[in-house]
C-alpha positions as CSV (number, residue, x, y, z in Angstrom):
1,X,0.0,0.0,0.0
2,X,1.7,3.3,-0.8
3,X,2.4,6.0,2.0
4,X,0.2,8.6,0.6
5,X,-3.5,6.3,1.6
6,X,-1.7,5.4,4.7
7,X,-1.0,9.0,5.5
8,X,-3.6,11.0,4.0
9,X,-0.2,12.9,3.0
10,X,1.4,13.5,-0.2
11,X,4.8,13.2,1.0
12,X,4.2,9.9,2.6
13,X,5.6,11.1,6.4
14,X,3.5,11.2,9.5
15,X,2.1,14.3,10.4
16,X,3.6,16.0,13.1
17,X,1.4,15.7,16.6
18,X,2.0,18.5,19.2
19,X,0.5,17.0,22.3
20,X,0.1,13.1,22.9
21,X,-3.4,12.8,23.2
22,X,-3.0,9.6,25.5
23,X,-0.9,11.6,28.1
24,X,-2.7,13.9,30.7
25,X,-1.8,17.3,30.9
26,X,1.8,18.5,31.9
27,X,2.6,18.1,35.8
28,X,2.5,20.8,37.2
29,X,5.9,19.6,40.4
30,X,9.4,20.9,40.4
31,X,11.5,17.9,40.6
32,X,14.0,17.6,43.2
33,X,16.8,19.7,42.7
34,X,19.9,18.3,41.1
35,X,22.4,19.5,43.7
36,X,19.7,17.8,46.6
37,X,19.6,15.3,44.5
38,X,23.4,14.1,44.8
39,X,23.1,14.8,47.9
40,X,20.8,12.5,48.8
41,X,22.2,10.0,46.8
42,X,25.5,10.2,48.6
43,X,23.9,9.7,51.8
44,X,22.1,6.7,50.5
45,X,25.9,5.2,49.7
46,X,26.6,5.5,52.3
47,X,24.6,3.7,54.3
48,X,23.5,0.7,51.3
49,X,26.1,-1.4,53.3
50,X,25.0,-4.3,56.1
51,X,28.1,-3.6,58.0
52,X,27.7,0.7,57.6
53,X,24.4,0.3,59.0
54,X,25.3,-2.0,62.1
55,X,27.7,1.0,62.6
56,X,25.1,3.6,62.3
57,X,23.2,1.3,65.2
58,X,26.2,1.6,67.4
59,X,26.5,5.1,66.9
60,X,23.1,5.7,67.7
61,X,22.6,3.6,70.6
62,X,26.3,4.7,71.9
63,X,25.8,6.4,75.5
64,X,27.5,9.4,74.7
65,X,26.4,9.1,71.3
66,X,29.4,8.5,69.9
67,X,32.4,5.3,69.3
68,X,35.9,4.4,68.1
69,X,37.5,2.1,66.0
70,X,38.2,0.0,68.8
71,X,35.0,0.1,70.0
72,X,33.3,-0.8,66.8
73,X,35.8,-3.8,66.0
74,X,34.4,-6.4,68.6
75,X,31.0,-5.8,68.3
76,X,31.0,-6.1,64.7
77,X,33.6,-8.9,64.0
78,X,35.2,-7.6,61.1
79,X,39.1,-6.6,60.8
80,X,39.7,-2.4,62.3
81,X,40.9,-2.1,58.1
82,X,37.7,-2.5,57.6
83,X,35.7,-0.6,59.9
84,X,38.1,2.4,58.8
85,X,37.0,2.2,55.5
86,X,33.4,1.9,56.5
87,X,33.6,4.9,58.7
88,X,35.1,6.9,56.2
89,X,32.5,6.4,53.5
90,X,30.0,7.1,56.3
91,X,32.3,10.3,57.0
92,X,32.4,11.5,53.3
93,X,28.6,11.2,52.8
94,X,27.9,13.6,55.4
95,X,26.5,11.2,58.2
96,X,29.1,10.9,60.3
97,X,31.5,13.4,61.8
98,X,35.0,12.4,62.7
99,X,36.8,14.2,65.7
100,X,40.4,13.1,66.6
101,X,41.4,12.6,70.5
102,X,44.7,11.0,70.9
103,X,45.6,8.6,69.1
104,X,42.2,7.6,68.0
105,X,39.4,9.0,66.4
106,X,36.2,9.1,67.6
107,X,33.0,9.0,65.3
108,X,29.3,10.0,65.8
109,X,26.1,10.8,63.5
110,X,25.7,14.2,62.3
111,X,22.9,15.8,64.6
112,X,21.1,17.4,61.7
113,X,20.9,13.2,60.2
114,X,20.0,12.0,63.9
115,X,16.4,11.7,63.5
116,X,16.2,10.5,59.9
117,X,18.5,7.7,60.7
118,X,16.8,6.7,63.8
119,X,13.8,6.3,62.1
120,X,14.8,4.4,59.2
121,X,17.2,1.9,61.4
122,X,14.9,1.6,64.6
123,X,11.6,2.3,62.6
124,X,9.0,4.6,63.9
125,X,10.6,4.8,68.1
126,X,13.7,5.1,69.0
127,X,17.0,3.2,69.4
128,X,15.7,2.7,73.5
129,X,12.4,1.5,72.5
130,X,13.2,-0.9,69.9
């Protein structure tokens, strides 16, 4: 069958269609912004870890709210290597600060991310009601 009964169109292309009429009208939302956006998704690194969020539970449950490396080590069973490398991604996606004392540094959740992470770790109480 040539284009031109298929088309209605002498030059055998489609006619151009401004608006889909299957789709609804426009949304009417800003999306997220991009810098928010990476953001967030560094922050959700961080924590898309088993052992980073057994961390997190320390940190939260901690009695002064905040641990070492060789407080961390036993509890979790895993090499201090490794629990470095944990607490630094943790660190660099703006969860955790780090504040050296001695020889060692000592690690806690970012206030401002407290009560997000206790919510999505504990669910909807708190680290002393779970």
């Amino acid at each position: 069958m040539p284009a031109e009964q298929v088309t209605d169109n002498p030059s055998g292309l489609l006619p151009f269609i401004d608006e889909d009429p299957t789709c609804g009208p426009p949304l009417e939302v800003e999306p997220l912004s991009r810098e928010r956006a990476e953001d967030l998704a560094r922050s959700l690194k961080g924590i898309a870890d088993p052992t980073r969020l057994q961390i997190l539970s320390v940190l939260l449950a901690a009695p002064d709210g905040e641990a070492c490396v060789c407080d961390l080590t036993p509890l979790l069973g895993v090499a201090q290597p490794t629990v470095s490398y944990h607490l630094k991604i943790l660190v660099d996606g703006g969860l955790v600060s780090r504040r050296k004392r001695g020889t060692w540094a000592w690690y806690a959740v970012r206030p401002e991310r407290r009560a997000v992470l206790d919510s999505l770790i504990w669910g909807e109480g708190t680290a002393a009601e779970s």
